[in-house]
N, C-alpha and C positions, 0 to 999 in steps of 0.2 A: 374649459374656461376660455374664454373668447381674448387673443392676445390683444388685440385694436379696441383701443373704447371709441363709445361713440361721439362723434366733433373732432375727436385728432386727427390732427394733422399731418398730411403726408406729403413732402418735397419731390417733385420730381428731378431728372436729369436736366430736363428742357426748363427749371424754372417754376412749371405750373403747381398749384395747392390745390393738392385733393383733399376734401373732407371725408372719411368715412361715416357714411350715412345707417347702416344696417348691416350686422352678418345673416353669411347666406348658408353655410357649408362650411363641415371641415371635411379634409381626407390625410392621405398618408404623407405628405409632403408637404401642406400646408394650411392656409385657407383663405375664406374668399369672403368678402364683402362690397357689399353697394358704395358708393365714393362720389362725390360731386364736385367737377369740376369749380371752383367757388367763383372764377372771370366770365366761363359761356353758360354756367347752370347747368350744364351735361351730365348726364350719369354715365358711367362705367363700373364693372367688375375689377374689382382688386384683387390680385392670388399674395397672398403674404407666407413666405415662409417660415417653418419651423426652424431650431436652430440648426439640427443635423441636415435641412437639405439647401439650408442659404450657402452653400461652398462656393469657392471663387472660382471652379469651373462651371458650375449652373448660371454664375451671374454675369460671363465671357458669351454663355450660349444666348440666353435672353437679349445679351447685345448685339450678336451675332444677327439672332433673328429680327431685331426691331429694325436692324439697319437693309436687310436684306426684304421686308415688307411680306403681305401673307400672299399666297400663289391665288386664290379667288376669293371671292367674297362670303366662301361659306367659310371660312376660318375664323375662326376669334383669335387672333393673333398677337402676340406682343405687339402693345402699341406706344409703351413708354415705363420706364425704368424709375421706381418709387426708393425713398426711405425713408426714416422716423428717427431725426435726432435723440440721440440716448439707449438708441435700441442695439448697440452694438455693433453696427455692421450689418446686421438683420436688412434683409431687401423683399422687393415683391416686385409685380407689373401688373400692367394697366392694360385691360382688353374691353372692346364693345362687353356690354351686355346681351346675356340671354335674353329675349320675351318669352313672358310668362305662358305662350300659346304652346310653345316647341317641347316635346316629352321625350323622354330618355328610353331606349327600348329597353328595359328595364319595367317600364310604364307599360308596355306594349305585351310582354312579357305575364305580366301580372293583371291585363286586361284594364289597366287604368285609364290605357286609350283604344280606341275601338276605330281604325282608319278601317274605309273602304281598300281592297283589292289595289285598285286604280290610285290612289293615293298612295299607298304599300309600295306598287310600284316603281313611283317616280322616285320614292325614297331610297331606294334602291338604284335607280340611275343616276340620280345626284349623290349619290354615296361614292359608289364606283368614279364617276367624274370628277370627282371634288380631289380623290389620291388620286387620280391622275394628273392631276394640276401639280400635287406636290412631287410623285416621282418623277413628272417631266424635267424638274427640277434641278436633278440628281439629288433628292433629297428623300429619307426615308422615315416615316412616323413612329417607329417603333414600339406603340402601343396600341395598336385598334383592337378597342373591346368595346362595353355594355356602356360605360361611365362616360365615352367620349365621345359619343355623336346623337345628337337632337335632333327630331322630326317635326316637323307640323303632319298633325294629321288630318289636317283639312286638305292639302296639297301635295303632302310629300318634300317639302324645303327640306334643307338640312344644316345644320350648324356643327363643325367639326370644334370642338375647345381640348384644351389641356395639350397645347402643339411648344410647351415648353422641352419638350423632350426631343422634339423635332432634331435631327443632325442629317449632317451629309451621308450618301449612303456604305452600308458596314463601318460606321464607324464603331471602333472597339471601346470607346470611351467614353461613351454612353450613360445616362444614369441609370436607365432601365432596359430591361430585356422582354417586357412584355406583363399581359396578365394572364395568371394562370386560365388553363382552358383555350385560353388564343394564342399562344405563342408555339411559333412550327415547330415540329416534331427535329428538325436537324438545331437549334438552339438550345432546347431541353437535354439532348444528348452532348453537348458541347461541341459540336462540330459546323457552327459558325455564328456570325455575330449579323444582329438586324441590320437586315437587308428593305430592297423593295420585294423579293421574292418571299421575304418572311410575311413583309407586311401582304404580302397576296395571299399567302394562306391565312389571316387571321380575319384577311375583310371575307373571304371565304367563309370563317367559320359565323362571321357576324351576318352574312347575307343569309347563310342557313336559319340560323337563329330568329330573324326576321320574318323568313317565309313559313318556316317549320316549328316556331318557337319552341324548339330542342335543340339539341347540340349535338353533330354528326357525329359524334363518334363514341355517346353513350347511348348503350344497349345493353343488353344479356350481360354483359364482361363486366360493366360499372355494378350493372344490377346487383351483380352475386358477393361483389368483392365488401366483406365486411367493415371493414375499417379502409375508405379513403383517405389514408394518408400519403406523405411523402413518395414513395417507394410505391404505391401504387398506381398515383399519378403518373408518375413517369413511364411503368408502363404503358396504362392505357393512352393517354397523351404523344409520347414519345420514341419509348422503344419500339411498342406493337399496339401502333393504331391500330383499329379495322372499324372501315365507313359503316354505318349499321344498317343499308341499302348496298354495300358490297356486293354484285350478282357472281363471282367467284366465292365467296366467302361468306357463310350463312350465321357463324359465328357469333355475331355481335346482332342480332336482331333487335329489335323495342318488344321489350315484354306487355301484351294485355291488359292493361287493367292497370298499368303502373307507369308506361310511357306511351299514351294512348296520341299526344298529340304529334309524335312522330310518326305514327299510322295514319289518323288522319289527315294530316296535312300532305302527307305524302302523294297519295291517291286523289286529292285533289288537283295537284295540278298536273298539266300535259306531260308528254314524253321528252318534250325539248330541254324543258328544263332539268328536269329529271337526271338528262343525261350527261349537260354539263355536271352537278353537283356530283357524279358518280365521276367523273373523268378528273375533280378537283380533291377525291377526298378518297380516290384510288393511287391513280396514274400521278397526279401531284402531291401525294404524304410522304411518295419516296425521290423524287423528281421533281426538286422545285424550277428547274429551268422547264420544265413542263406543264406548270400550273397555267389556269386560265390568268386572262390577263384583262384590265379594265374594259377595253372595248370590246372581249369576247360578252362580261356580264352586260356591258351597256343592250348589246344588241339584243341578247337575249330577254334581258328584264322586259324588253321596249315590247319584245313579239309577244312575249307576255300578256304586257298591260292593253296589246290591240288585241287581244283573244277573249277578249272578255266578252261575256253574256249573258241574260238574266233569266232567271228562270220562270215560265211564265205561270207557278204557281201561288210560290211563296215569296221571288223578288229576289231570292239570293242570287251574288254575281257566281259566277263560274266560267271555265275557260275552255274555249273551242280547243280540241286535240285534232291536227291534220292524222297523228299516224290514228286515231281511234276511226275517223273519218275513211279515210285507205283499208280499213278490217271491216267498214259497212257496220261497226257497231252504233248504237242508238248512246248521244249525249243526257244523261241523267243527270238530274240535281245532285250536290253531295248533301243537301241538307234534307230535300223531302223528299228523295228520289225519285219526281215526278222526271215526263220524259221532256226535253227542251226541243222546241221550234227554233230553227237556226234562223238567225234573221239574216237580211242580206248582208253581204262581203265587200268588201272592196279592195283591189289586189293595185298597189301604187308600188312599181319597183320588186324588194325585199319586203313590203310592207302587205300585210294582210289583215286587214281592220273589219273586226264585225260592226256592222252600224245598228247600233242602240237608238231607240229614241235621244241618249241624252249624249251619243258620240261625238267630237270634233275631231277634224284632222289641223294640224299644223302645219307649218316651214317645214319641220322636219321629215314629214310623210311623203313630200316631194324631193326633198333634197339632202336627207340622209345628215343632218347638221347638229342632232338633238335641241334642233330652238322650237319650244313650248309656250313663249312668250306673248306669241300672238294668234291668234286661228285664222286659220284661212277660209273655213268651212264648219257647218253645225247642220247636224239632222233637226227638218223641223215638219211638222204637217202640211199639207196643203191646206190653202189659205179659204178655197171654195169645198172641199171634201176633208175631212179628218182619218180618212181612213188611208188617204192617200200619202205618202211620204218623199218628202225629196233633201238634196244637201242644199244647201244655201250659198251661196258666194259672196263669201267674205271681206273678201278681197277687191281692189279696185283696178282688177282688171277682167274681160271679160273669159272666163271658160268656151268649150267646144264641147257639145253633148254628142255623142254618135250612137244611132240607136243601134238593134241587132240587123236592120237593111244596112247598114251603112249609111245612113241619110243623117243629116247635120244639122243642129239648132244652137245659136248663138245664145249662152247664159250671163245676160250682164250683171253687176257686180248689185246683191239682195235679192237677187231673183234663183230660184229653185232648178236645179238638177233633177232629173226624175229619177228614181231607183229602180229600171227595170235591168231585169236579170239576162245576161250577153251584149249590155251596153257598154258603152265606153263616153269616158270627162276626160278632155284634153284639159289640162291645167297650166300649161306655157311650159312649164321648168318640169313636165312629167303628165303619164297618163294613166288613168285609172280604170279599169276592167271591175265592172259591176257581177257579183254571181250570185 
């Protein structure tokens, strides 16, 4: 039963009357309703607590945090401190709302949203970037799981919410210690309090989850174990992880026919990835000063999402592998195993971009900055031949083409790049090697 009816009235700290307009959700601490502003007409999300989680510590941190403002704009943040004459004492806050475009990986999980590769991606470097904003902070989430971060999966945006929990970092005073399944193996066993280093293994386990839609560390061991309760969890979780791609440890494999999307997804992407998640869920389950760290995923998600390439059967995306490339093995589709045409490369810096018909490069492919915000550059046809291909310049100012003589042609700014292979685009702020 819904504690808020609808049209009552909610006071805030600063004055303002929100009306609750609609519930949205309940969960274990509270719930959430639509609200309107009644002087700008604005909507916002209300979280209203239960009575066992309105305590006069949760309602010192919500102030805490409304006073201290959200680290970026993907936060839904405490934005203002509510209550409800008669209610006892009983409080809530006031955060932007979700749009209805952004899905829960949960949604993703269960195939309710179907993002492209390349959107996957970005979701994953705005994931990564977004805790980075808060533990630059010194501040630690203490709950990254399934329930607390939104995608668009048109683009990959993301929406981090539920940052009531938010505290400074190991703080022992906490309301929460995590959700099961995410929470590192050294806090299950009691031998410490959320950290940023916990929170690094859980965005770990959440980034696996994303790409692999399983959970690294169920295998063979979950599979058998008849009753997952209490006491079992703590083993496989806790005591004695084992990664279920462990190359020392064969133990924990994904069973056939029972965990097939851990096998698939696996062999689909390259070696680079691959081996971070092996160094995060080895070398980091027992060593969290070892774990990867946001900039290590930023980088890697990015080479990622520039490896992409399509297969010229069926359309499916797929990803260029350097070391499969270095063994002279042939890139196959994973979906029709047809053999893939590599299309041309372009080698900017760190960056190595297959060019797709529908590739753009950014700011950040010359200057290492993750800014996506604008293109600099977009694969387009030639304008007298269709067979021919070149980048485009985006930008307002002019490029340098060099071909493989070394001879030089001025590209001003909508005019075409050509794609020939041991050429070279001077870009001002960096240069780019055609292969």
């Amino acid at each position: 039963m819904n504690s808020l009816k609808e049209n009552a009235k909610m006071l805030s700290q600063h004055g303002v009357v929100y009306t609750i307009v609609r519930f949205i959700a309940s969960g274990g601490q509270g719930e959430v309703y639509e609200v309107e502003d009644k002087k700008s007409g604005k909507r916002y999300a209300l979280k209203w607590y239960f009575k066992h989680s309105a305590t006069d510590y949760q309602k010192k941190l919500i102030t805490r945090l409304i006073s201290r403002g959200a680290p970026d704009r993907r936060f839904l943040w405490p934005l203002d401190m509510v209550e409800q004459e008669g209610k006892n004492g009983l409080f809530g806050y006031i955060m932007d709302l979700r749009p209805i475009e952004y899905k829960s990986i949960l949604d993703l999980m269960k195939r309710r949203a179907e993002p492209t590769f390349a959107a996957l991606c970005m979701a994953g470097i705005n994931l990564a970037d977004g805790y980075q904003s808060l533990h630059s902070q010194g501040l630690c989430y203490r709950d990254i799981s399934f329930g607390n971060l939104f995608f668009n999966p048109a683009d990959g945006d993301v929406l981090i919410c539920d940052n009531d929990n938010v505290t400074v970092n190991q703080d022992a005073d906490g309301n929460t210690e995590g959700t099961p399944r995410f929470i590192a193996p050294e806090i299950i066993i009691s031998k410490a309090y959320p950290s940023t280093l916990t929170d690094l293994y859980s965005m770990a386990v959440l980034l696996f989850y994303m790409l692999m839609l399983h959970h690294p560390l169920e295998g063979a061991i979950e599979a058998n174990i008849k009753c997952l309760d209490g006491k079992a969890m703590e083993k496989i979780y806790g005591k004695d992880p084992v990664f279920i791609w462990d190359p020392q440890n064969s133990a924990n494999r994904p069973i056939p026919g029972y965990q097939d999307n851990a096998i698939l997804f696996w062999n689909i992407y390259p070696a680079h990835i691959k081996k971070l998640f092996t160094t995060a869920f080895t070398v980091g389950l027992k060593n969290p000063n070892k774990r990867i760290v946001e900039n290590q995923w930023k980088e890697a998600i990015m080479q990622l999402k520039n490896s992409i390439m399509y297969c010229n059967y069926c359309g499916r995306e797929n990803f260029y592998d350097l070391q499969r490339v270095k063994a002279k093995e042939t890139h196959n589709c994973w979906g029709c195993n047809g053999a893939i045409n590599l299309p041309p490369r372009i080698k900017i810096g760190s960056n190595l971009v297959m060019l797709n018909h529908n590739t753009e490069l950014f700011v950040h492919h010359i200057k290492n900055n993750y800014d996506f915000t604008t293109p600099i550059g977009k694969i387009a046809k030639h304008p007298q031949n269709p067979n021919r291909w070149g980048l485009t310049n985006l930008t307002q100012d002019n490029w340098t083409f060099i071909n493989k003589n070394n001879e030089s042609t001025i590209v001003p700014p909508s005019k075409n790049a050509p794609l020939q292979p041991d050429s070279k685009i001077n870009f001002g702020a960096a240069e780019g090697q055609i292969k």
